[in-house]
C-alpha positions in Angstrom: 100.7 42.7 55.1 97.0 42.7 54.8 95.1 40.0 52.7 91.3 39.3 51.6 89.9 35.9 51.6 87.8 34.7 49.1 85.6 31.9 47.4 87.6 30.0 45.1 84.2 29.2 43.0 83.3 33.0 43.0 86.3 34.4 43.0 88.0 32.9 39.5 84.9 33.7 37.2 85.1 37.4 38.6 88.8 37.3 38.0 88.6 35.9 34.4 85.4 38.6 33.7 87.3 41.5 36.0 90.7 41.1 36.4 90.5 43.2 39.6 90.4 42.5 43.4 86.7 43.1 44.2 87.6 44.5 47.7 90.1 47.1 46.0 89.3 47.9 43.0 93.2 46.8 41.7 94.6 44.5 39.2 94.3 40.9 40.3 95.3 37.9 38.7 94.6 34.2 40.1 98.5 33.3 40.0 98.3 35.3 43.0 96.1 33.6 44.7 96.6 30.7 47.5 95.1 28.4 49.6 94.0 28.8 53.1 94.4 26.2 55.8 91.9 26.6 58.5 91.6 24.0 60.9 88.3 22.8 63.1 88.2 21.7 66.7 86.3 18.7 67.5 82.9 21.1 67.7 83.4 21.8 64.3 84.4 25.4 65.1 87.7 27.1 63.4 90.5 27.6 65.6 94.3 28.5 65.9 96.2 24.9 65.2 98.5 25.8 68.0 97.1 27.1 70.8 93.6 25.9 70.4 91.9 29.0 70.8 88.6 29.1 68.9 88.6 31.9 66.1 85.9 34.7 67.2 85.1 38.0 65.9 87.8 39.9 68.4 90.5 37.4 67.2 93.7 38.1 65.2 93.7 36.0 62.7 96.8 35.6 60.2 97.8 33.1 57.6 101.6 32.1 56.3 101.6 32.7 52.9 104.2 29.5 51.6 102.4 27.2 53.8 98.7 29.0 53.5 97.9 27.5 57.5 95.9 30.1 59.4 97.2 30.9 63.2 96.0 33.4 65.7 98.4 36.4 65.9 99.4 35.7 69.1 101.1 31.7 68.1 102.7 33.6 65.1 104.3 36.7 67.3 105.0 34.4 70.5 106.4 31.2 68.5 108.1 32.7 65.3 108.9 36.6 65.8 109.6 35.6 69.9 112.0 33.0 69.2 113.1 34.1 65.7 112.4 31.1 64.5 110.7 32.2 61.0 109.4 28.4 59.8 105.6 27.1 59.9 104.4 25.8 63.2 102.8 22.9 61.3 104.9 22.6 58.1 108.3 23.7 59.3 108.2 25.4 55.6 110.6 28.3 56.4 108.5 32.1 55.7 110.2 35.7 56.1 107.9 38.7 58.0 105.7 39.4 54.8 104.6 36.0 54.4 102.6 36.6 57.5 99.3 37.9 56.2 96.7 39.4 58.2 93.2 38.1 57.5 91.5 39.7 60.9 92.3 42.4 63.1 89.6 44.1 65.1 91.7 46.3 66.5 92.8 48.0 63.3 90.3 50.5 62.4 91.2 50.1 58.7 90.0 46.4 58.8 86.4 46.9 59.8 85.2 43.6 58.4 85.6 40.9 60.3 85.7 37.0 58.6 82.4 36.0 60.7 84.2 32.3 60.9 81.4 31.1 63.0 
């Protein structure tokens, strides 16, 4: 599943003026909507909870929809889908396969944009 991230302080004025994803063009409503979770390394810069790695352009970046906490790909496939062991690496919240939302993926030529997290 693919996602778009957005400003919460932008985004719901659109939504209330719009009613329409401004990335897609479809019908959007702010009940669909949900937090994100990044976290920060001591430097300040974003990074995978988990393994630590520091979110770049070239990373693979996905977020757990029930929980909202943003992992690399790589934690996510290794540590959920590896073990089959579908619950949040922080939470322990329990998620099925399209909870798993991807934010980033430079290798999909679809997903161009990258989050510029820096």
């Amino acid at each position: 599943v693919d996602g778009h991230v957005f400003d919460i302080a932008n985004i719901i004025p659109y939504l209330k003026k719009k009613k329409r994803n401004p990335v897609t063009g479809l019908p959007l409503s702010a009940k669909e909507l949900f937090p994100l979770q990044w976290h920060k390394n001591t430097d300040g810069e974003f990074v995978c909870p988990i393994l630590q790695k520091v979110f770049t352009d070239n990373s693979v970046i996905c977020a757990i929809k029930t929980s909202g906490h943003v992992y690399s790909k790589e934690a996510v496939t290794k540590l959920n889908f590896g073990t089959k062991n579908l619950t949040d690496l922080i939470s322990g919240e329990p998620f099925t396969r399209a909870d798993v939302i991807t934010l980033q993926d430079p290798n999909d030529n679809a997903r161009v944009r990258p989050l510029h997290t820096r």
